[in-house]
FIMAR-723311 format. One line per 4 residues: number of its first residue (from 1); for each residue x, y, z of C-alpha. Coordinates in steps of 0.02 Angstrom, whole numbers, plus 50000, padded with zeros to 5 digits. Layout:
BEGIN
NUM = X,Y,Z ~ ... $
REM end
This chain:
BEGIN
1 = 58662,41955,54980 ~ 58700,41922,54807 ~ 58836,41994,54718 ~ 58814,42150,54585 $
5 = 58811,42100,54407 ~ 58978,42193,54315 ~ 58922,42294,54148 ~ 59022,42235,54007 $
9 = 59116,42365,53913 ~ 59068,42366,53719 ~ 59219,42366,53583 ~ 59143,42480,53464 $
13 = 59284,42479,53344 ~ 59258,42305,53334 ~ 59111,42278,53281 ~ 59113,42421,53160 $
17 = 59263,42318,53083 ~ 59132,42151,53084 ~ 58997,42222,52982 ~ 59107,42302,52867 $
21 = 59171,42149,52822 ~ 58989,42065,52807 ~ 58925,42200,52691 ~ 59069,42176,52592 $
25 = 59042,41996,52581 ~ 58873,42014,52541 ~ 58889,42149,52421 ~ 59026,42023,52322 $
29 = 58885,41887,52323 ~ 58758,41994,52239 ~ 58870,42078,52125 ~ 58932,41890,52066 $
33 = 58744,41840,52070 ~ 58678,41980,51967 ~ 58845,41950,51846 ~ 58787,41775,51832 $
37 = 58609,41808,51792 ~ 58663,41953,51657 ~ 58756,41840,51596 ~ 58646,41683,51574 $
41 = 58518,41843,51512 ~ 58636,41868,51369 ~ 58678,41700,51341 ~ 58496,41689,51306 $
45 = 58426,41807,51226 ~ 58616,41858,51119 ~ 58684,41705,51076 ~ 58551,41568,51093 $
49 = 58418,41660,51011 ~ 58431,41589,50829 ~ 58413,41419,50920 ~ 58270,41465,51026 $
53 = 58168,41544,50895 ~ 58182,41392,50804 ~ 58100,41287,50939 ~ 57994,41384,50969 $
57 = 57929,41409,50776 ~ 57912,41224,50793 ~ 57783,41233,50932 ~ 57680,41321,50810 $
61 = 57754,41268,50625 ~ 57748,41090,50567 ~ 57868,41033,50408 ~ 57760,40926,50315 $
65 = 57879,40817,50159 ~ 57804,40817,50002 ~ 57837,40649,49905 ~ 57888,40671,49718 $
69 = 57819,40571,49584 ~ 57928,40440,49514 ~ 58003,40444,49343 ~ 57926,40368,49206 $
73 = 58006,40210,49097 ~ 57990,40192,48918 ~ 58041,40080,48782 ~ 58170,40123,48638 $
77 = 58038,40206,48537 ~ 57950,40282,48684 ~ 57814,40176,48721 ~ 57746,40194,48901 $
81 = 57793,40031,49001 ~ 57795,40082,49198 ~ 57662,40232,49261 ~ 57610,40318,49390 $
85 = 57418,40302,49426 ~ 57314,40394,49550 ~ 57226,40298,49693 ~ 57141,40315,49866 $
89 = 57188,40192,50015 ~ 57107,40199,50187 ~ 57240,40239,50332 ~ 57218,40214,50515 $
93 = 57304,40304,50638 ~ 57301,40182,50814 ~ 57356,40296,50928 ~ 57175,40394,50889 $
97 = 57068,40201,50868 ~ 57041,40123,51049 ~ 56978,39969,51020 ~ 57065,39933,50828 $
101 = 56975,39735,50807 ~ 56805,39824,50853 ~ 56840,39963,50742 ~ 56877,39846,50588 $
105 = 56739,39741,50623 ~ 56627,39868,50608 ~ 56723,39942,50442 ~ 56698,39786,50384 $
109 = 56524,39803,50367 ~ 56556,39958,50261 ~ 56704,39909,50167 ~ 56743,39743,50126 $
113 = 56907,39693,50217 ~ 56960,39501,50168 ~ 57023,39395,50309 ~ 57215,39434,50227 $
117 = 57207,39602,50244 ~ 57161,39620,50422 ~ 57284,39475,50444 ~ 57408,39576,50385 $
121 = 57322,39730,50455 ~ 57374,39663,50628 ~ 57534,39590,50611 ~ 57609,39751,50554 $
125 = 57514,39855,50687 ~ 57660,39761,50788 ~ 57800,39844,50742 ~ 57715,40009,50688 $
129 = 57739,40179,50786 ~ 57555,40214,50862 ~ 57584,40398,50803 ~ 57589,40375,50607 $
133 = 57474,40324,50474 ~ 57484,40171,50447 ~ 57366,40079,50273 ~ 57211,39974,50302 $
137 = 57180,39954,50123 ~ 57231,40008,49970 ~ 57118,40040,49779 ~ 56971,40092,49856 $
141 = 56840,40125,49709 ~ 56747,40306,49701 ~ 56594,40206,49772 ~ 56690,40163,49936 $
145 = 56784,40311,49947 ~ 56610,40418,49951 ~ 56506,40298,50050 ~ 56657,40314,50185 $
149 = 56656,40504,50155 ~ 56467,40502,50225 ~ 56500,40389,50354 ~ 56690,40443,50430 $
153 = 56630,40543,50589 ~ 56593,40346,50630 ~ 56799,40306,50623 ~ 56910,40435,50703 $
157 = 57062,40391,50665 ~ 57039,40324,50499 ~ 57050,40426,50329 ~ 57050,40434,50142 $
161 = 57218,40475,50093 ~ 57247,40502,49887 ~ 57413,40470,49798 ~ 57497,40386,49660 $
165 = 57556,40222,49638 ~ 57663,40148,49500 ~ 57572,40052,49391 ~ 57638,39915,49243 $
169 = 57528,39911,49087 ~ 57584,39760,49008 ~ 57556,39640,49171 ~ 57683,39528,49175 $
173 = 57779,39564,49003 ~ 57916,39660,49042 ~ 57920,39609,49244 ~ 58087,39514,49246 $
177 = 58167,39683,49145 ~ 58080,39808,49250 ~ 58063,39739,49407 ~ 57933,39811,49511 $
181 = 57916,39933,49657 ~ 57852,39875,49832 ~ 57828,39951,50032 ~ 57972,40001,50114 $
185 = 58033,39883,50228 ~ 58154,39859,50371 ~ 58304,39819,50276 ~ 58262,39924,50151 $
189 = 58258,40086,50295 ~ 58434,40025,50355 ~ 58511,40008,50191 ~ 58445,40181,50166 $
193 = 58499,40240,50311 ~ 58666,40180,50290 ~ 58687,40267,50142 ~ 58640,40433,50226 $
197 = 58464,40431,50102 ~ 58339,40403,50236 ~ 58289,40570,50231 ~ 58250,40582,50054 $
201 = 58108,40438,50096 ~ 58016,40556,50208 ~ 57864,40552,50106 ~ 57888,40393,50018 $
205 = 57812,40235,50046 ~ 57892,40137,49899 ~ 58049,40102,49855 ~ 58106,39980,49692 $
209 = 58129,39805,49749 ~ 58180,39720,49579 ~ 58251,39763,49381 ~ 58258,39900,49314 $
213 = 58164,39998,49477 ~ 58283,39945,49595 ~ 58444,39953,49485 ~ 58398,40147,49451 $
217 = 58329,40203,49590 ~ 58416,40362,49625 ~ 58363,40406,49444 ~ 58196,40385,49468 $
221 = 58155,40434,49652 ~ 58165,40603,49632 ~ 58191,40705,49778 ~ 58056,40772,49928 $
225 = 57976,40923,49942 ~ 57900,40993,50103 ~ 57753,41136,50127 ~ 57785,41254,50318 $
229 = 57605,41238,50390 ~ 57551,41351,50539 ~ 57465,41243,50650 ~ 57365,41279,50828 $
233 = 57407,41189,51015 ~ 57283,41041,50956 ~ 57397,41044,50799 ~ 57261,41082,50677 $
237 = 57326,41183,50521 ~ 57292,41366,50519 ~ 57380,41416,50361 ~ 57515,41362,50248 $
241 = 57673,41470,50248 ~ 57798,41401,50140 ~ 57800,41267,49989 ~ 57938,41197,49898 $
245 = 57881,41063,49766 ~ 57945,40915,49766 ~ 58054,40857,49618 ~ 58010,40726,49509 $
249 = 58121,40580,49466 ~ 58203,40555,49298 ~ 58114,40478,49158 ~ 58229,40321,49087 $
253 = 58200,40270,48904 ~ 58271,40086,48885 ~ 58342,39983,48749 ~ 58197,39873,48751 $
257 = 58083,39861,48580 ~ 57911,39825,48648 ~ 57856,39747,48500 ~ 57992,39591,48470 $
261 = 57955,39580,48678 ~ 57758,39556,48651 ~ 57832,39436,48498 ~ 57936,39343,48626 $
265 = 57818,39313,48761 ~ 57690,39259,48611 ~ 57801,39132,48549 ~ 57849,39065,48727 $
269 = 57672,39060,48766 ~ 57683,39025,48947 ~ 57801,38891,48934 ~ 57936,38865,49065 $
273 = 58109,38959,48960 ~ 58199,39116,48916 ~ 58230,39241,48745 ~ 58394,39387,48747 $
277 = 58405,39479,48599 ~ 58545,39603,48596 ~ 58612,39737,48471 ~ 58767,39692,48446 $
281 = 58807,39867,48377 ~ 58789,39926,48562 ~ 58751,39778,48695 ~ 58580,39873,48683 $
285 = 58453,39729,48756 ~ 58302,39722,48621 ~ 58202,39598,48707 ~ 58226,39512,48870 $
289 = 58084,39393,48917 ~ 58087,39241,49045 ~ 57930,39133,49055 ~ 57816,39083,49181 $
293 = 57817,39264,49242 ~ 57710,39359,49355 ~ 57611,39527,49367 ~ 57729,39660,49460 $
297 = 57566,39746,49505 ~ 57519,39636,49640 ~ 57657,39677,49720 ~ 57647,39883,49716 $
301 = 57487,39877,49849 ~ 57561,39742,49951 ~ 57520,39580,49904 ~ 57446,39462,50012 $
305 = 57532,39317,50124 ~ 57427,39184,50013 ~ 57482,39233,49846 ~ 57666,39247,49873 $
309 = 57681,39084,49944 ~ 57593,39026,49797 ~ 57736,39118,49663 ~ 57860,39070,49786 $
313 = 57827,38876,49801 ~ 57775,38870,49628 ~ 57859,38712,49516 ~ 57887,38834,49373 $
317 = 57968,38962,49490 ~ 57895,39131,49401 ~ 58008,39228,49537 ~ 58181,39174,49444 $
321 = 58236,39302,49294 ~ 58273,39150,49188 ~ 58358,39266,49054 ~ 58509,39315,49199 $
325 = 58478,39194,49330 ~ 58416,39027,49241 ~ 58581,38921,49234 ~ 58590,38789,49096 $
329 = 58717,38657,49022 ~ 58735,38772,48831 ~ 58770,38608,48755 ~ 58806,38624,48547 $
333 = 58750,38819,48547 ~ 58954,38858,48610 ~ 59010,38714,48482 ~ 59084,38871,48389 $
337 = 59181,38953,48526 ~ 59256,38783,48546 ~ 59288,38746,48344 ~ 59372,38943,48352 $
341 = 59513,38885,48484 ~ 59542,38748,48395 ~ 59593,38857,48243 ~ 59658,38982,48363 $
345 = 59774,38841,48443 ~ 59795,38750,48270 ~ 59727,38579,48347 ~ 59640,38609,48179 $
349 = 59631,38677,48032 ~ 59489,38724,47909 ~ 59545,38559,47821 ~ 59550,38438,47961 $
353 = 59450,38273,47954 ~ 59374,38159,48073 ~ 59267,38006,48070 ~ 59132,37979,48153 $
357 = 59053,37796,48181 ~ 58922,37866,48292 ~ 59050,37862,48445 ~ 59213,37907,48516 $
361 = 59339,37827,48624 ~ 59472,37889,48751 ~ 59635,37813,48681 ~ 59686,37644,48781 $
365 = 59483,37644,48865 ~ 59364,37544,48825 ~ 59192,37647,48856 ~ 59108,37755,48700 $
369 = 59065,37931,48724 ~ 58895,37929,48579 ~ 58848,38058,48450 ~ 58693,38117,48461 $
373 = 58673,38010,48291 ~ 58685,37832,48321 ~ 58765,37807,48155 ~ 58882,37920,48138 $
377 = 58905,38067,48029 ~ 59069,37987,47934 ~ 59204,38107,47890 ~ 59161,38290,47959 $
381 = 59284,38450,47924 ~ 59252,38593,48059 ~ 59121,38664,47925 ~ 59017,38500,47914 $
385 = 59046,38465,48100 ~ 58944,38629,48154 ~ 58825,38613,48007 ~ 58781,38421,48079 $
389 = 58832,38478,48263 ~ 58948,38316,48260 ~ 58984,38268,48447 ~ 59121,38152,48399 $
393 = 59220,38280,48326 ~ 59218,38381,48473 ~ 59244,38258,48595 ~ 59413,38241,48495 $
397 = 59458,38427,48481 ~ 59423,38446,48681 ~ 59528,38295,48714 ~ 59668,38356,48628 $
401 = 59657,38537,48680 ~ 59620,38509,48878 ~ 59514,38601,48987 ~ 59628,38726,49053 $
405 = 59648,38800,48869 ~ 59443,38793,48849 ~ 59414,38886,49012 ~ 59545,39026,48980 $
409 = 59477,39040,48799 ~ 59309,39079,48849 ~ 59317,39177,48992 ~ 59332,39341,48868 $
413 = 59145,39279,48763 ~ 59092,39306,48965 ~ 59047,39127,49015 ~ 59053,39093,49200 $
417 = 59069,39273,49239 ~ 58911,39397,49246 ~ 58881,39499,49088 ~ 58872,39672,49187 $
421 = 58712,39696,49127 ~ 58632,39842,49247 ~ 58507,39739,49327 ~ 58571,39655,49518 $
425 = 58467,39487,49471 ~ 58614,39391,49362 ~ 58705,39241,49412 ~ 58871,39206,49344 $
429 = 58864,39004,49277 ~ 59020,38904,49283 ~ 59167,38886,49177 ~ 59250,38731,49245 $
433 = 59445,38693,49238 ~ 59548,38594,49355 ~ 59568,38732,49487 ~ 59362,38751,49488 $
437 = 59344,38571,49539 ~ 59474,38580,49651 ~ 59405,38717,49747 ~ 59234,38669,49740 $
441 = 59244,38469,49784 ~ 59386,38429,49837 ~ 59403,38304,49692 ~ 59537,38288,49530 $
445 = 59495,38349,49357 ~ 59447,38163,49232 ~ 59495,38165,49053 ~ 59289,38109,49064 $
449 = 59261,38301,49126 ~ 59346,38367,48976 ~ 59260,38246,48833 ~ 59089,38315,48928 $
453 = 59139,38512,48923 ~ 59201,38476,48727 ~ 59003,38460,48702 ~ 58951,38593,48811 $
457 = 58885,38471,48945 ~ 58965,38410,49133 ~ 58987,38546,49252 ~ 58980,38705,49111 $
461 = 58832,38799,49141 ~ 58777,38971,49073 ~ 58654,39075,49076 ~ 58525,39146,48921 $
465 = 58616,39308,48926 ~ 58780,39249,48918 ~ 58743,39145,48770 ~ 58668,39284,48675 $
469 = 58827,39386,48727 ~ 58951,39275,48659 ~ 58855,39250,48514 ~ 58875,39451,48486 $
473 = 59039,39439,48511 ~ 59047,39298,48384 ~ 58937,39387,48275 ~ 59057,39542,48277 $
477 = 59228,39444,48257 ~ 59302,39506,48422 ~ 59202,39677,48457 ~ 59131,39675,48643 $
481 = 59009,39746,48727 ~ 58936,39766,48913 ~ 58725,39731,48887 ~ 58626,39850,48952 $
485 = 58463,39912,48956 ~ 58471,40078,48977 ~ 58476,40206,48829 ~ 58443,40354,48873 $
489 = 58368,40496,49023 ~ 58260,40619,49007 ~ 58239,40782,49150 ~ 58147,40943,49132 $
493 = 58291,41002,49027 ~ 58350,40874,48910 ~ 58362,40689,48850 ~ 58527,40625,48884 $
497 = 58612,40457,48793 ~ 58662,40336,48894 ~ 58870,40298,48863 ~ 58891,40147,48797 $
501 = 59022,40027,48888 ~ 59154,39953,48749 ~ 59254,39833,48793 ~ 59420,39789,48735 $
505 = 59405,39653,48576 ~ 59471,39482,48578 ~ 59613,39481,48457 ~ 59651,39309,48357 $
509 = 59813,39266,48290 ~ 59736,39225,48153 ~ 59589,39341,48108 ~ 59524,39221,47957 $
513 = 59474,39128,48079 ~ 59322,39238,48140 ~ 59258,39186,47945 ~ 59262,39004,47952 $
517 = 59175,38991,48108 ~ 59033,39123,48064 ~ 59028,39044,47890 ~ 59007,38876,47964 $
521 = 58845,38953,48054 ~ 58762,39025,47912 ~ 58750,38870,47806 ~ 58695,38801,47958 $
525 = 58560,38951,47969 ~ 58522,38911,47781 ~ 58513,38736,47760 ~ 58378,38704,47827 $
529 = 58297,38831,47970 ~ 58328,38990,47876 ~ 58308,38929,47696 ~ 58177,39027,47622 $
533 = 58203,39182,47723 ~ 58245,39345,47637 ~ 58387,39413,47758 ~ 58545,39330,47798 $
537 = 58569,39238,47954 ~ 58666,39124,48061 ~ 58629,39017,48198 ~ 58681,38861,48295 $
541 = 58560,38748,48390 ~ 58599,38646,48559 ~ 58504,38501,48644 ~ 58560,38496,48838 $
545 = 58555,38349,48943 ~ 58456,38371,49098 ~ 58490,38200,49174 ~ 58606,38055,49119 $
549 = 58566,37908,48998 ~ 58662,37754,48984 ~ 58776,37728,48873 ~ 58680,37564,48805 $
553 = 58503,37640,48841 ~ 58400,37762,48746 ~ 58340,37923,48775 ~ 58139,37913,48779 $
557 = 58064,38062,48825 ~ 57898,37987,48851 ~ 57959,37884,48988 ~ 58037,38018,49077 $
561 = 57966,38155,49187 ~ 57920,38312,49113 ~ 58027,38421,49214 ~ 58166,38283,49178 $
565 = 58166,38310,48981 ~ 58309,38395,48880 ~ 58310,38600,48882 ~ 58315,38660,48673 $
569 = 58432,38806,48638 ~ 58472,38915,48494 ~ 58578,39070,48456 ~ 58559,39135,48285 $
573 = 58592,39316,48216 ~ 58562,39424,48055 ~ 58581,39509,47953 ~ 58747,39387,47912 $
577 = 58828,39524,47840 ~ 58821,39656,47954 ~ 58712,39598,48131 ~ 58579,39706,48186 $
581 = 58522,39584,48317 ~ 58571,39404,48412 ~ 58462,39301,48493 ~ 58480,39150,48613 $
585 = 58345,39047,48662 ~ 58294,38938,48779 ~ 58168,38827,48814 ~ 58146,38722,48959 $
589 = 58145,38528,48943 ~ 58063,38548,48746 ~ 58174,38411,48680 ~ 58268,38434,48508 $
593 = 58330,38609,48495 ~ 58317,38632,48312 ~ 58153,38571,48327 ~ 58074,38688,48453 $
597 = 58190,38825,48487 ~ 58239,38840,48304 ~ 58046,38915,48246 ~ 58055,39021,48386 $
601 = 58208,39117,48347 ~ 58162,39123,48150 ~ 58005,39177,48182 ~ 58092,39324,48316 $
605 = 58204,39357,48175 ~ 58078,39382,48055 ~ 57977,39503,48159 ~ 58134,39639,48182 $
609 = 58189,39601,48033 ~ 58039,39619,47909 ~ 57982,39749,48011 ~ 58147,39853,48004 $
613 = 58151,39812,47794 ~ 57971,39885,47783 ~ 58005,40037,47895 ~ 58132,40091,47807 $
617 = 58058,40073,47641 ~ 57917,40177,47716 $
REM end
């Protein structure tokens, strides 16, 4: 028989003491809970909400930028030269086109699309977010814009999209002053994102690439505007609830007169050189033209892959600004920088004499440097030296005066340094000395390199606008200025002058010098070039050496090629008395430059100054 079972005994205190303790516990959790989820509650709907609302207004609001019309560019005497022209371009959005080379085949049929642009169509579909617009073509006539209006339900995904788009009046006259404006590209983006500007681009499409467009760009931008649209869960607009216009860019009024410009580019008439004229009054540029040029408007809708390569590999390069970057040997045109440190240095005087048998010889050395007249010019003073641009006589004055003193001399007339002039295209030449050729080859200076630089030939290069800015300065006996193109800007308020940059002036010991030299160049002007004119002038002409010619051969430009022959230059100024405006002059591989730069710059000269007499008479 199995044992009874015993009954245990219950502790009730125990267990009373147990679930005390539980309820407790649990009572802590949900009080910590609920503390936690008033407080996340408050975090919410206290101090988030500002942040909250905002996302959730953009479920529902969409910020669309507005882009502002660029500023407008005129000349001096506010004459329109860069515009802003409406247009219509087709846009494709290829996140909404499934098959895209179906969907432009059949466009095709509608809209003529060249080979080029759905080339280029395709190649930029590459790199393009499928989200945004991007353009299938742009300056679609009012016929194609309507007979794609009838036919759209056909392309979803594509649209008409209107806007405005600079446009240059004059073509290619004023392109290597103004620059043009072209797409927005990679570097571009970074550079403006760098510069913390991105945003202001939000709308924009175009940004300047060249000139004037790129060099005042924050001028004439302007800055974005944006309309608050309501939109709907398939983001279709509902209604707009906030604008704020864009606003426009600056207009820029520049130093240019249009009129000696169109004279220029007549003159040049396509051939391969380069005209500066400057006010010497203010570095104001009058006329800046460099020849072959180019029309900038091919390059505001994109221009195509085929017609680049053709301005790029171009012989005549239309690309280069020839005025800033175009770097030539100025041969006899700096004859009288070089004649004014020898007075300066007193290696001459007004008085000095030196013959000339048609050649000079380096003391103790057997080889002849030639004049540029075989037989001589006989006995030349500085005076008769610059009138007859003797060679001999500076071959003498540069061998006695060394080409440490030339280079330090003319660094303040601005030679083989840029101008300053505000565009970013501008090379700086060269203004050789010892340390120059040291640096840049490796080799020792030759009393050779010094008899070359005495005639502005060897390794002294310069550029049109530096000539024309040492010829100011020349022109006004020390007084200096930095070019520049700009003269004034105009906002919704007021026109504003630009300040102009003086320099300080190069101070001779002897200031009578300034007279001989600028004396010397107006009977030079006057003897011949200038000899009937009505106005006072001055001028000096230069013929630079493209390749070498023996010493016992002759220079025969028939038997040499074309792009081979001797570049012309001129500077020349007037009035004499009291400059209004100095020109340099350059044409490419012309020959003689009295001879075929010399009409060019009277006939310049005669159009400002004529003009000017009969304006103010009227």
């Amino acid at each position: 028989m199995a044992p009874k079972k015993r009954i245990t005994m219950h502790d009730h205190a125990a267990e009373a003491s147990l679930f005390k303790r539980r309820a407790l516990f649990t009572f802590a959790c949900v009080v910590i809970l609920l503390g936690i989820l008033l407080t996340n509650l408050y975090h919410l709907q206290i101090l988030s909400y500002t942040d909250y609302e905002t996302r959730s207004n953009d479920n529902r609001i969409r910020v669309v930028p507005v882009a502002p019309s660029r500023g407008l560019i005129f000349d001096r005497h506010g004459k329109l030269l860069a515009e802003n022209q409406p247009f219509f371009s087709l846009e494709l959005i290829p996140e909404k086109v499934k098959d895209v080379p179906a969907v432009l085949a059949e466009l095709s049929t509608l809209i003529p699309l060249s080979a080029d642009e759905q080339e280029d169509f395709q190649k930029s579909l590459k790199y393009h977010r499928r989200f945004k617009p991007l353009t299938l073509k742009n300056r679609l006539s009012e016929s194609e814009v309507a007979l794609f209006s009838v036919n759209r339900h056909r392309f979803p995904g594509i649209s008409v999209v209107a806007g405005l788009k600079r446009h240059y009046p004059y073509n290619g006259m004023m392109t290597h002053a103004l620059g043009y404006v072209g797409r927005i590209n990679d570097r571009d983006r970074a550079a403006l994102q760098r510069n913390d500007l991105w945003k202001n681009y939000a709308a924009t499409k175009d940004i300047g690439k060249q000139g004037i467009e790129k060099f005042y760009e924050n001028l004439l931008h302007g800055q974005p505007g944006h309309l608050e649209e309501e939109v709907n869960n398939r983001g279709r607009t509902i209604r707009t609830l906030k604008s704020v216009p864009p606003v426009p860019g600056q207009d820029i009024y520049l130093t240019l007169d249009l009129k000696l410009q169109e004279k220029a580019v007549e003159l040049l008439n396509g051939r391969r050189g380069s005209v500066v004229a400057i006010d010497p009054r203010d570095g104001g540029i009058l006329a800046m033209v460099s020849s072959p040029t180019y029309d900038p408007n091919l390059f505001v809708h994109g221009i195509s892959s085929k017609a680049y390569n053709e301005l790029l590999n171009s012989r005549s390069r239309p690309l280069i600004n020839r005025a800033t970057q175009g770097q030539y040997a100025p041969a006899s045109t700096v004859k009288p920088h070089l004649a004014l440190l020898g007075l300066e240095e007193k290696t001459i005087t007004a008085k000095t004499r030196v013959w000339d048998p048609g050649f000079w010889q380096i003391p103790g050395v057997e080889r002849k440097y030639r004049d540029w007249k075989r037989w001589g010019h006989g006995w030349v003073d500085v005076n008769s030296a610059l009138i007859g641009s003797c060679d001999t006589y500076f071959y003498e004055l540069a061998y006695k005066t060394g080409v440490d003193k030339i280079a330090n001399f003319m660094q303040p007339f601005g030679f083989g340094e840029r101008t300053g002039i505000d565009i970013f295209e501008e090379s700086a030449g060269i203004m050789p000395s010892k340390d120059w050729k040291r640096m840049r080859y490796n080799q020792p200076w030759y009393i050779g390199d010094t008899i070359s630089v005495g005639i502005g030939q060897g390794y002294w290069t310069t550029t049109p606008i530096q000539l024309a800015n040492a010829a100011a300065i020349m022109a006004n006996k020390g007084k200096r200025f930095v070019p520049h193109l700009l003269k004034s800007i105009k906002d919704s308020t007021a026109k504003i002058n630009s300040p102009v940059d003086e320099m300080a002036p190069i101070e001779l010991k002897n200031p009578k010098n300034w007279e001989i030299i600028n004396n010397a160049m107006r009977d030079t002007a006057h003897k011949k070039r200038f000899k009937d004119a009505t106005y006072s002038a001055a001028m000096k002409t230069g013929t630079a050496q493209v390749i070498s010619v023996a010493a016992d051969a002759k220079y025969d430009a028939d038997t040499i090629d074309e792009h081979l022959r001797d570049n012309a230059l001129v500077i020349a100024y007037a009035p004499f008395e009291n400059p209004k405006i100095v020109l340099a002059v350059v044409l490419e591989n012309a020959g003689w430059g009295g001879a075929n730069a010399g009409p060019v710059a009277r006939a310049l000269l005669d159009e400002y100054m004529l003009r000017d007499s009969w304006e103010s008479i009227q």
